[in-house]
Backbone as JSON Lines, residues from 0, in Angstrom:
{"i":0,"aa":"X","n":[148.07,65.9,50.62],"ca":[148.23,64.52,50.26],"c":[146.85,63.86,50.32]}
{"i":1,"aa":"X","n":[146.37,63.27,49.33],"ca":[145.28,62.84,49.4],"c":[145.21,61.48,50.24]}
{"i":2,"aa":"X","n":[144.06,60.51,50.57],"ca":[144.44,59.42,51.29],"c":[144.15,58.65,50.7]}
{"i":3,"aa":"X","n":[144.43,58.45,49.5],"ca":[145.21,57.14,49.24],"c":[146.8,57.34,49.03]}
{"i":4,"aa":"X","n":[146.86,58.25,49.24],"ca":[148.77,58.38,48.67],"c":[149.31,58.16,50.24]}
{"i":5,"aa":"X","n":[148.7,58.61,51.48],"ca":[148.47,58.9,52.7],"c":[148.43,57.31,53.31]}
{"i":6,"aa":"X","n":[147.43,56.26,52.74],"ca":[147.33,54.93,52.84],"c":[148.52,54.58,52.61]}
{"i":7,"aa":"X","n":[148.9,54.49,51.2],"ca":[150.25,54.11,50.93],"c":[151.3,54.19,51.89]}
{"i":8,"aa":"X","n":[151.7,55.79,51.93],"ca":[152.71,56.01,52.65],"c":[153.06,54.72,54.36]}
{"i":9,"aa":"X","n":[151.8,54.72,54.6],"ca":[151.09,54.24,56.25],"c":[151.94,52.78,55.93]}
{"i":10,"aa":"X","n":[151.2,52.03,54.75],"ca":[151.29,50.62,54.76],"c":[152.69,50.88,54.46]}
{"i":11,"aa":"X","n":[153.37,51.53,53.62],"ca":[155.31,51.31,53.33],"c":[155.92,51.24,54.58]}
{"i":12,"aa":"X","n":[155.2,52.19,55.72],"ca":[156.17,52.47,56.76],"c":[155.57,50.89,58.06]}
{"i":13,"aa":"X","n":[154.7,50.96,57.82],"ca":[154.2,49.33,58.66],"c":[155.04,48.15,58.19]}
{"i":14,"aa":"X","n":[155.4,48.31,57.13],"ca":[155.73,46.66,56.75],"c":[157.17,46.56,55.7]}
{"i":15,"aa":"X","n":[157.74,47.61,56.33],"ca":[158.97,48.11,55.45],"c":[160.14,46.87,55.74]}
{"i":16,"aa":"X","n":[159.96,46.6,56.7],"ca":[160.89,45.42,56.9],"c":[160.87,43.89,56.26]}
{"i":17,"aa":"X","n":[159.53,43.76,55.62],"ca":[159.03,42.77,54.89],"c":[159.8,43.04,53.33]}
{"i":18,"aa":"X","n":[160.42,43.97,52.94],"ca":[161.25,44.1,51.8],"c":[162.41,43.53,51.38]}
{"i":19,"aa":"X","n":[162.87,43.0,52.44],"ca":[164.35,42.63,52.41],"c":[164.66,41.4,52.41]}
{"i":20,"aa":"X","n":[163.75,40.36,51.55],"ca":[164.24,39.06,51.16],"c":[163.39,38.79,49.8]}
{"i":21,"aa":"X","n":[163.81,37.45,49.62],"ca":[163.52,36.89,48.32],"c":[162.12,36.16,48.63]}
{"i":22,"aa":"X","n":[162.18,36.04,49.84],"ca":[161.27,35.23,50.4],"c":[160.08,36.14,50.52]}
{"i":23,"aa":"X","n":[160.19,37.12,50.68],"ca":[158.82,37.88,50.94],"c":[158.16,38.42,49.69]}
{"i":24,"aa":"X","n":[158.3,37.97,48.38],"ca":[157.57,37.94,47.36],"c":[156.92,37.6,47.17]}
{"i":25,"aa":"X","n":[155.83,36.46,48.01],"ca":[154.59,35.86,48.01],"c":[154.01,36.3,48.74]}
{"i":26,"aa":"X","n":[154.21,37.03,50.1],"ca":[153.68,37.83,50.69],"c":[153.11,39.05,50.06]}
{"i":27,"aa":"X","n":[154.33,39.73,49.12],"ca":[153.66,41.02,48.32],"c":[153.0,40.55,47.65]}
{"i":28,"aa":"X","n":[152.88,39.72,46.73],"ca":[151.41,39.74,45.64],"c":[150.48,39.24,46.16]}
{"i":29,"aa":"X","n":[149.86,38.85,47.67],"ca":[149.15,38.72,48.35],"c":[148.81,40.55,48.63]}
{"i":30,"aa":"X","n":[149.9,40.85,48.64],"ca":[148.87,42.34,48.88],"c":[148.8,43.08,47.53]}
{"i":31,"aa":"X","n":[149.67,42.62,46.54],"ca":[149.28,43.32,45.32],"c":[147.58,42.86,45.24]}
{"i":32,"aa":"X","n":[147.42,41.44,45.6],"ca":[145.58,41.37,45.53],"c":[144.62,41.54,46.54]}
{"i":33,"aa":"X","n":[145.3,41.69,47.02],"ca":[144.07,42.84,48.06],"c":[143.26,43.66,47.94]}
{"i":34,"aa":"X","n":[142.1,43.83,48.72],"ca":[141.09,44.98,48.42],"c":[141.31,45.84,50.23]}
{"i":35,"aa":"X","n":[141.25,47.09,50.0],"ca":[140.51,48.08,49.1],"c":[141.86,48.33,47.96]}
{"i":36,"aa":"X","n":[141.45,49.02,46.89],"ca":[142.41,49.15,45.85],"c":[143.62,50.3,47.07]}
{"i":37,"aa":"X","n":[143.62,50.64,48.01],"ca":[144.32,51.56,48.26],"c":[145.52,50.64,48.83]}
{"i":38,"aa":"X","n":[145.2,49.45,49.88],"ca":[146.22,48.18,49.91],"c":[147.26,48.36,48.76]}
{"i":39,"aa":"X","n":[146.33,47.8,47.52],"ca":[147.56,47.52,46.3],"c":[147.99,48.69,45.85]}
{"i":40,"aa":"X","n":[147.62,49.88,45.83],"ca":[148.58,50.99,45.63],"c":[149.93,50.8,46.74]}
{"i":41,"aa":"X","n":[149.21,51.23,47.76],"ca":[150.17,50.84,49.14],"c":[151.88,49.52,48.84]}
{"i":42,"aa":"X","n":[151.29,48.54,48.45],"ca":[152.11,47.38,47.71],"c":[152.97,48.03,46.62]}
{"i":43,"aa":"X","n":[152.25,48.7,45.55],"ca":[152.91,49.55,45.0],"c":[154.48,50.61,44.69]}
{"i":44,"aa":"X","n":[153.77,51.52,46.26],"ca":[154.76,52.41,46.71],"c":[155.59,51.7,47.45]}
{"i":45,"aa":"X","n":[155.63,50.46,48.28],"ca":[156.27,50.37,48.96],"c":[157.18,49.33,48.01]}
{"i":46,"aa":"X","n":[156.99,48.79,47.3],"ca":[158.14,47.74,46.46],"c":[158.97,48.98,45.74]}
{"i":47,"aa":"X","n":[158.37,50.01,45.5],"ca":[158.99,51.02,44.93],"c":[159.64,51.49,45.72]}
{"i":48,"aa":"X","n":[159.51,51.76,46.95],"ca":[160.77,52.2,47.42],"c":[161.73,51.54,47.85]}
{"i":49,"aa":"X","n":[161.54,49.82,47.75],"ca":[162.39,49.17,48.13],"c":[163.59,49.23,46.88]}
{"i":50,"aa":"X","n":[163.19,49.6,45.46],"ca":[164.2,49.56,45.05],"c":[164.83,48.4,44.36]}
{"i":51,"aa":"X","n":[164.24,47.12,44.69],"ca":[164.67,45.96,44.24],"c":[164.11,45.81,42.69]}
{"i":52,"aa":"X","n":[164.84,45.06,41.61],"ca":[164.07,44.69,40.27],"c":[163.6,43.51,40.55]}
{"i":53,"aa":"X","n":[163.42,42.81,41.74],"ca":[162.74,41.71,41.94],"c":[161.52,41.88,42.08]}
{"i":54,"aa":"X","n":[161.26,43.32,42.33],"ca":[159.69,43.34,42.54],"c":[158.83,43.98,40.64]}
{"i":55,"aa":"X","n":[159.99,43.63,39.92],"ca":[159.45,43.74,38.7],"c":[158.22,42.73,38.32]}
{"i":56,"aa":"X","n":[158.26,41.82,38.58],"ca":[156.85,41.05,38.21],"c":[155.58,41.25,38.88]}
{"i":57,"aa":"X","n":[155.5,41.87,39.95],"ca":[154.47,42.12,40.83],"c":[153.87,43.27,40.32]}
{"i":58,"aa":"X","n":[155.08,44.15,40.0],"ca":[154.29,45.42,39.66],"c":[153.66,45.66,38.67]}
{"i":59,"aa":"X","n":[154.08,44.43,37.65],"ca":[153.64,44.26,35.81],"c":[152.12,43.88,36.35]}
{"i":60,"aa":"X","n":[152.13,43.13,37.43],"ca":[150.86,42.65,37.43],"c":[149.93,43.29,38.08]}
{"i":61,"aa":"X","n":[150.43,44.47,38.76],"ca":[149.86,45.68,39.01],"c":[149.86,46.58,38.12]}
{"i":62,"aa":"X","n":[150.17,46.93,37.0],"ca":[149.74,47.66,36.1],"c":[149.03,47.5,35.28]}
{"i":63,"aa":"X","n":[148.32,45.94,35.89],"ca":[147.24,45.42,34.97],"c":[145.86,45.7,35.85]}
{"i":64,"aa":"X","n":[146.11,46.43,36.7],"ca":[145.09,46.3,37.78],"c":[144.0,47.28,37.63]}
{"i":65,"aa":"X","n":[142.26,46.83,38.27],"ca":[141.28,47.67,37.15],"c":[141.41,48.77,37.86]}
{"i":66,"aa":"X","n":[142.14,49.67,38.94],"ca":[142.14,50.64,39.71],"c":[143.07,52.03,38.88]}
{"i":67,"aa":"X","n":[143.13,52.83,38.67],"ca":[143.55,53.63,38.01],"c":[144.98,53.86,39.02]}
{"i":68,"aa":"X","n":[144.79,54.23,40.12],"ca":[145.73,54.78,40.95],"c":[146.15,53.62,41.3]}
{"i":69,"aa":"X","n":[146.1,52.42,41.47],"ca":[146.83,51.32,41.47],"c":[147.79,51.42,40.47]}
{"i":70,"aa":"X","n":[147.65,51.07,39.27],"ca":[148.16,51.3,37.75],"c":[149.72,52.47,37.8]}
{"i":71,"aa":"X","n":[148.91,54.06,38.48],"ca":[149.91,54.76,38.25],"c":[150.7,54.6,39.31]}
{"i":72,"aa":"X","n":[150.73,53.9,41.12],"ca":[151.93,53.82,41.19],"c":[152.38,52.38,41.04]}
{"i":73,"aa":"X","n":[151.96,51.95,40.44],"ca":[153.1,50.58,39.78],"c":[153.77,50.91,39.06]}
{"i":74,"aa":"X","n":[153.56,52.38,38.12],"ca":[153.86,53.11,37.19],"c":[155.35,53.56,37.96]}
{"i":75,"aa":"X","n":[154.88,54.51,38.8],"ca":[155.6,55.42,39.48],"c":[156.78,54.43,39.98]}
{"i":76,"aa":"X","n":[156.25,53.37,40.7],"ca":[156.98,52.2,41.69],"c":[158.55,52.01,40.17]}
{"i":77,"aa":"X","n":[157.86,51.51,39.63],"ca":[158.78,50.98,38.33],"c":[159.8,51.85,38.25]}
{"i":78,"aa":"X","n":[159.64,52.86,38.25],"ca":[160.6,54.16,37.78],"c":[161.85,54.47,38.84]}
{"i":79,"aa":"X","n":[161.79,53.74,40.24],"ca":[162.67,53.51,40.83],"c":[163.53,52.44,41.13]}
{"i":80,"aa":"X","n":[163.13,51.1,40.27],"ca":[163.9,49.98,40.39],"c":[165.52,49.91,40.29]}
{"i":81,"aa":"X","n":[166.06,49.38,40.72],"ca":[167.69,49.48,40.42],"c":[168.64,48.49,41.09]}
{"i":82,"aa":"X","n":[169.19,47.83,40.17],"ca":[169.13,48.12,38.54],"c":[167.77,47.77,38.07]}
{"i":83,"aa":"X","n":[167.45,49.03,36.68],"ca":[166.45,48.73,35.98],"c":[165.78,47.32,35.69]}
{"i":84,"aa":"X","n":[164.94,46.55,35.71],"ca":[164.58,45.58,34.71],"c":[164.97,45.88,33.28]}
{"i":85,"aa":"X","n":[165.19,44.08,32.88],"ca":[165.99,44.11,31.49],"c":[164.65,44.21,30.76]}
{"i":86,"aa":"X","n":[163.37,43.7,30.94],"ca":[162.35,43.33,30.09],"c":[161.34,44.76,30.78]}
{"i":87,"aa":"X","n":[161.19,45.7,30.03],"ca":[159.83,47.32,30.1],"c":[158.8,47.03,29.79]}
{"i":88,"aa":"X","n":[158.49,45.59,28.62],"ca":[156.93,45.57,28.01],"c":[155.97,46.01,29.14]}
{"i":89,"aa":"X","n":[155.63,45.43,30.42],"ca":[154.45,46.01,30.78],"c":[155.06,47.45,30.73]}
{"i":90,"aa":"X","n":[155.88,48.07,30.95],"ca":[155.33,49.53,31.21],"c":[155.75,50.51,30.22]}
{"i":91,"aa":"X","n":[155.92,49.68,28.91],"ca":[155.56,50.62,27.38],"c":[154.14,50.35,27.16]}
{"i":92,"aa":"X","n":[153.48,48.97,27.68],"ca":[152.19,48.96,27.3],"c":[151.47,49.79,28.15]}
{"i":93,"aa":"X","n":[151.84,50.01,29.62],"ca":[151.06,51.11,30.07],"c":[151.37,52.63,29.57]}
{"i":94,"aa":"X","n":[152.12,52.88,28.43],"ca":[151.92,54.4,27.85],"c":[151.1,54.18,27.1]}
{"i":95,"aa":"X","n":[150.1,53.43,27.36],"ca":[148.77,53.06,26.17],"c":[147.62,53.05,26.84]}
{"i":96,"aa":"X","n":[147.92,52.97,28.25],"ca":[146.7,52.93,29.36],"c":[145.56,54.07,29.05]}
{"i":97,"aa":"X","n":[144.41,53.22,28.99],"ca":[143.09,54.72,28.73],"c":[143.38,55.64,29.66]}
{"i":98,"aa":"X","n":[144.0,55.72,31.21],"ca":[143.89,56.66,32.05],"c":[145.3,57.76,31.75]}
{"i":99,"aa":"X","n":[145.01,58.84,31.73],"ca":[145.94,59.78,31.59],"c":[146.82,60.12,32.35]}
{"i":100,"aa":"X","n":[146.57,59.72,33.93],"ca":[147.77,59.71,34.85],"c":[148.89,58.64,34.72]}
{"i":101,"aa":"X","n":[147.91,57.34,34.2],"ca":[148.97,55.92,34.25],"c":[149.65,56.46,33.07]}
{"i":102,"aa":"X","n":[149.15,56.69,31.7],"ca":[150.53,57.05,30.42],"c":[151.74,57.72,31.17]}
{"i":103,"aa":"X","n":[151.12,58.89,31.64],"ca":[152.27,60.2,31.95],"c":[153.02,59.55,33.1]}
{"i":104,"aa":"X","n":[152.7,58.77,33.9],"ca":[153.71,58.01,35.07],"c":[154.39,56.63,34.34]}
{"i":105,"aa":"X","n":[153.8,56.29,33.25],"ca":[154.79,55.04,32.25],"c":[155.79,55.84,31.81]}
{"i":106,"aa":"X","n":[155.39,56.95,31.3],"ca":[156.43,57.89,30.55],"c":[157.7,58.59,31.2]}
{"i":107,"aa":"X","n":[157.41,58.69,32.49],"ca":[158.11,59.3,33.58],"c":[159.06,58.22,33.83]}
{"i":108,"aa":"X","n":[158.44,57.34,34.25],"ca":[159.46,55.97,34.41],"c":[160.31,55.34,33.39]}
{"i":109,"aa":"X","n":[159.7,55.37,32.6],"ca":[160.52,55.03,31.73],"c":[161.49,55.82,30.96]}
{"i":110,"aa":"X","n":[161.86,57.1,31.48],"ca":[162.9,57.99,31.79],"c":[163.56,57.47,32.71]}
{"i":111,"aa":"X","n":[162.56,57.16,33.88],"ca":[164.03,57.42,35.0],"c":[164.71,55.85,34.7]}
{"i":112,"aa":"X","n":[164.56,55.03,34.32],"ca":[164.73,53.64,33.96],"c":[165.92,53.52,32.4]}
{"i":113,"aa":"X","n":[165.42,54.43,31.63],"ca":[166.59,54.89,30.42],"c":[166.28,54.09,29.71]}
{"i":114,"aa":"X","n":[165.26,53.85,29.65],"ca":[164.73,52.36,28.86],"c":[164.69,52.95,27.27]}
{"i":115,"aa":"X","n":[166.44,52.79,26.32],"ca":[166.42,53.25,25.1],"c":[165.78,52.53,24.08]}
{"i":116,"aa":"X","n":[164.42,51.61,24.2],"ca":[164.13,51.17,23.4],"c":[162.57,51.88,23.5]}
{"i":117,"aa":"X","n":[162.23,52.44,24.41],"ca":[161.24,53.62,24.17],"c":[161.2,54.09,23.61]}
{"i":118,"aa":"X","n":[161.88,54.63,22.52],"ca":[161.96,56.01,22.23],"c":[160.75,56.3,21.08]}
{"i":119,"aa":"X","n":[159.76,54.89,20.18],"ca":[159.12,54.95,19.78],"c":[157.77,55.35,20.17]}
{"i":120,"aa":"X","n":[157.8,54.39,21.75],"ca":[156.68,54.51,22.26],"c":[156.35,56.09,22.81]}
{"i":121,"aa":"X","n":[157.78,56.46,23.42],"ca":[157.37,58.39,23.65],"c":[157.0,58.73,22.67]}
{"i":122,"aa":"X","n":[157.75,59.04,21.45],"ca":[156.81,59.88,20.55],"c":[155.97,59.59,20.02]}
{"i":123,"aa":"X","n":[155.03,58.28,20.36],"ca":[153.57,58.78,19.78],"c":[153.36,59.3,21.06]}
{"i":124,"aa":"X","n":[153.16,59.4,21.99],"ca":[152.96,59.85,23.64],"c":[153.58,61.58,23.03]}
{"i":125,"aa":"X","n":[153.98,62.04,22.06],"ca":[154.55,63.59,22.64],"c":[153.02,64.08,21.7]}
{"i":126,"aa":"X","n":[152.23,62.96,20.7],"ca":[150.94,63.65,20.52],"c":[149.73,63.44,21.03]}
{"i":127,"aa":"X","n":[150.15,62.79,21.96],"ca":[148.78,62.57,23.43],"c":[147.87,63.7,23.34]}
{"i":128,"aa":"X","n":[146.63,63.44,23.71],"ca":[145.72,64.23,24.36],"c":[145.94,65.11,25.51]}
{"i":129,"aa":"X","n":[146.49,64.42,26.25],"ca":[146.46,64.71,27.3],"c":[148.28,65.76,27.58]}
{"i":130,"aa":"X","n":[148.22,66.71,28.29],"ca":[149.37,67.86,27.97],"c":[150.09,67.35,28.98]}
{"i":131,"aa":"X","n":[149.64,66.55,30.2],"ca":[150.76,66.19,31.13],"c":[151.62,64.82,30.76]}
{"i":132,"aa":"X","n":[150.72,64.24,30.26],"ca":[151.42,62.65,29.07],"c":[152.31,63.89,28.1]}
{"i":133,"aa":"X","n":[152.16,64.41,27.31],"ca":[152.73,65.23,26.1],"c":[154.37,65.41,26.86]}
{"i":134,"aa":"X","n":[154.34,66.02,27.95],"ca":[155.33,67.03,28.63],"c":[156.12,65.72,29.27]}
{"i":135,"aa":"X","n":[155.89,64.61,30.19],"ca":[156.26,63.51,30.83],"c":[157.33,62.77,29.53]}
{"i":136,"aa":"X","n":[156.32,62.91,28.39],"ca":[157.27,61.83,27.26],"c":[157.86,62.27,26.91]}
{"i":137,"aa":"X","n":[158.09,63.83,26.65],"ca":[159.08,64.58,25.69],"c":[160.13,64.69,27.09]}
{"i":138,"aa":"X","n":[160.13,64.5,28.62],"ca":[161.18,64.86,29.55],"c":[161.94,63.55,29.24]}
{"i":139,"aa":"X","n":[161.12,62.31,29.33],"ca":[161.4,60.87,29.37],"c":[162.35,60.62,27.77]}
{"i":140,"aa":"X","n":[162.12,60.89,26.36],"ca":[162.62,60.74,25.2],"c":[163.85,61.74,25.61]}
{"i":141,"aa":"X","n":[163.99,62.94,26.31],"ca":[165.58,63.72,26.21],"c":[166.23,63.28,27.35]}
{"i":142,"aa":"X","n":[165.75,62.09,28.08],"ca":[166.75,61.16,28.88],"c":[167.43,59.59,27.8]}
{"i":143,"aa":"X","n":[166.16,59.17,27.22],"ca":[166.67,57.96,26.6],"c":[166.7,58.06,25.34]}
{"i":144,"aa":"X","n":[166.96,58.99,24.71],"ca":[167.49,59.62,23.4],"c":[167.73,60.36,22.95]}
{"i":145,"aa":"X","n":[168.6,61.62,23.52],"ca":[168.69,62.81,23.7],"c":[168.74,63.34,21.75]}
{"i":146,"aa":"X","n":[169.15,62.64,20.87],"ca":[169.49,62.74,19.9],"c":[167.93,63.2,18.66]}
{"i":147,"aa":"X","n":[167.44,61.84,19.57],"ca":[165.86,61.91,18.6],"c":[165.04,63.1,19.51]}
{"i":148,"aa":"X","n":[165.23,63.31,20.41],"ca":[164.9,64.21,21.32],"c":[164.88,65.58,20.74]}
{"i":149,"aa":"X","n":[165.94,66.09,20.07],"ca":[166.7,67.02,19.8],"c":[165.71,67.38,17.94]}
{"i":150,"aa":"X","n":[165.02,65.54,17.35],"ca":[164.73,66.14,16.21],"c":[162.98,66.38,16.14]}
{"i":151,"aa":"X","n":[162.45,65.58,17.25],"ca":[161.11,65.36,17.28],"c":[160.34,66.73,18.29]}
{"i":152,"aa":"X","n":[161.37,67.26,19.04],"ca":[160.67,68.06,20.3],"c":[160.3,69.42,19.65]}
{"i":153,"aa":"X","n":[161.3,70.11,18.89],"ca":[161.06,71.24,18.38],"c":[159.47,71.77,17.78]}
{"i":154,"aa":"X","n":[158.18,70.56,17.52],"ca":[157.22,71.18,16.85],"c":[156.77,71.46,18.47]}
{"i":155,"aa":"X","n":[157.1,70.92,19.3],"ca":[156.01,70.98,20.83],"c":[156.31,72.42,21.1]}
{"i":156,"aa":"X","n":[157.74,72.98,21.06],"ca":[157.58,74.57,20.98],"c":[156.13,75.73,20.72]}
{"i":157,"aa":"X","n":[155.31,74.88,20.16],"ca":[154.45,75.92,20.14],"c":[153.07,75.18,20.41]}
{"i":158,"aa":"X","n":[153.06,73.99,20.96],"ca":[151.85,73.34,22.15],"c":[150.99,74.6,22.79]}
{"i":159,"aa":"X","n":[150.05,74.35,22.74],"ca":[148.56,75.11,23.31],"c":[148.76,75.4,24.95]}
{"i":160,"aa":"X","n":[149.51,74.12,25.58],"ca":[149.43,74.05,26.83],"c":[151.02,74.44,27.29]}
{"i":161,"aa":"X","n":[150.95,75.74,28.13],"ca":[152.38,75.54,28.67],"c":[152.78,74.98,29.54]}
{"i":162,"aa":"X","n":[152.16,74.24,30.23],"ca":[152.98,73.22,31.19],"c":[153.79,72.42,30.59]}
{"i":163,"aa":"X","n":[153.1,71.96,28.95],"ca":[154.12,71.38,27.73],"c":[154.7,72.22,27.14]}
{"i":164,"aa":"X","n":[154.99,72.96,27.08],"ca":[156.17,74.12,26.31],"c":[157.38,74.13,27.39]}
{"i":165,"aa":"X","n":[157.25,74.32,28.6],"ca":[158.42,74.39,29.64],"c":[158.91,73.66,29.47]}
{"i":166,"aa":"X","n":[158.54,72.26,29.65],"ca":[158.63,70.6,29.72],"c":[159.0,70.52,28.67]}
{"i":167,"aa":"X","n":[159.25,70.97,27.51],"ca":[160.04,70.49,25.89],"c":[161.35,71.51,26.21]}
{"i":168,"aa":"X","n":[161.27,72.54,26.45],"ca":[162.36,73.6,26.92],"c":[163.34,73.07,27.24]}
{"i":169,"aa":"X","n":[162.86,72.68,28.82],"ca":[163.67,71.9,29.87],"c":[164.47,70.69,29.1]}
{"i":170,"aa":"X","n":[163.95,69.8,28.04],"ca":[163.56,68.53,27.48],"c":[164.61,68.84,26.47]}
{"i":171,"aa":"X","n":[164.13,69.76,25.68],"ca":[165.31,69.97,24.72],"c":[166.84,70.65,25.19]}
{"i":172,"aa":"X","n":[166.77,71.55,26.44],"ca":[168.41,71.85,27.34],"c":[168.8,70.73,27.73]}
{"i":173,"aa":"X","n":[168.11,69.43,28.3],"ca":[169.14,68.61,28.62],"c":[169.6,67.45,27.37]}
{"i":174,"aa":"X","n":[169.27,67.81,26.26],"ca":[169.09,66.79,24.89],"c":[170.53,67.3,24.28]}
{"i":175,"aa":"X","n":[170.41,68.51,24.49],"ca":[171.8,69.34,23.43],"c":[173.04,68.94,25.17]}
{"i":176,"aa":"X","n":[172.18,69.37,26.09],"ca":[173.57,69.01,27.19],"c":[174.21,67.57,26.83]}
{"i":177,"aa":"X","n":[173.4,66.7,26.82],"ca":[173.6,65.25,26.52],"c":[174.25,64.84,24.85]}
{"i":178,"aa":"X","n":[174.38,65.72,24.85],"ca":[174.66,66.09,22.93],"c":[176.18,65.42,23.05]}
{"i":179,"aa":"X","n":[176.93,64.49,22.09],"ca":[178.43,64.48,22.27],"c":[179.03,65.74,22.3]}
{"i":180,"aa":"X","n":[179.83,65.57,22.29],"ca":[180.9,67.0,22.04],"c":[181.81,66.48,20.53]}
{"i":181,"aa":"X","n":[181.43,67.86,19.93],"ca":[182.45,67.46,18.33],"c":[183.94,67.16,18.74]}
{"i":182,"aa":"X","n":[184.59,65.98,17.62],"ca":[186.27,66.14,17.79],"c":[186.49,66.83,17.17]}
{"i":183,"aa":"X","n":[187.92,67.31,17.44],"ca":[188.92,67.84,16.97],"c":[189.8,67.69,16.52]}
């Protein structure tokens, strides 16, 4: 575990009790602006594990943040809200982020979130540069569209990188699982 993920973890478990009102939302974006950037990661993980979609605005405004690893777990944070936020813009605009960890953790989240109005923004994300963005969007598109999933994934079959070939595999078994079933 590196230490900033290590920071994080520290500050979630210090101030975990500060999660559990409405009221302590001015408190978090006091630490969403905090320095060292490892604080606002920390802010990050820990609204993320709280789980609340109240901490949806904090984290938008952490995914605006100039820290890379800030960015990806606001990324990450997002992907556990519940219920989802109704409004994803910040975190379709972060599958646009110059950094290659923040796309592939927008993309991730916005799987685990089912956010079916993605499904544009993954596939330009399944021709990313980058093979762990490639593999993240094509897992994320055969959660929130198993259908388009099923017509766009098949060229990644033969991707350069196999960490993206598994990841379309995997991507395309749960696309046909998710498939209706014909009537009869």
């Amino acid at each position: 575990m590196d230490n900033g993920a290590a920071a994080a973890r520290g500050f979630f478990e210090r101030h975990r009790g500060a999660l559990t009102s409405r009221d302590a939302l001015g408190w978090w974006m006091a630490y969403a602006a905090a320095e060292p950037a490892e604080v606002r990661a920390g802010a990050a993980y820990a609204l993320g594990e709280s789980r609340r979609p109240l901490a949806a605005p904090i984290l938008a405004r952490l995914l605006q943040d100039p820290d890379g690893s800030v960015r990806r777990s606001a990324a990450e944070a997002w992907g556990g809200l519940r219920p989802p936020p109704a409004d994803n813009r910040p975190l379709l605009a972060a599958t646009k982020d110059p950094d290659g960890w923040v796309r592939a953790a927008a993309c991730a989240a916005l799987g685990q979130v089912e956010a079916a109005p993605a499904s544009p923004w993954l596939v330009e994300r399944l021709a990313d540069e980058n093979g762990l963005v490639r593999a993240a969007a094509a897992t994320a598109l055969a959660r929130v569209d198993p259908a388009r999933a099923r017509r766009e994934l098949e060229a990644l079959l033969s991707d350069p990188n196999g960490n993206v070939r598994r990841a379309v595999r995997h991507a395309l078994q749960s696309a046909r699982m998710a498939a209706p079933t014909p009537q009869r």
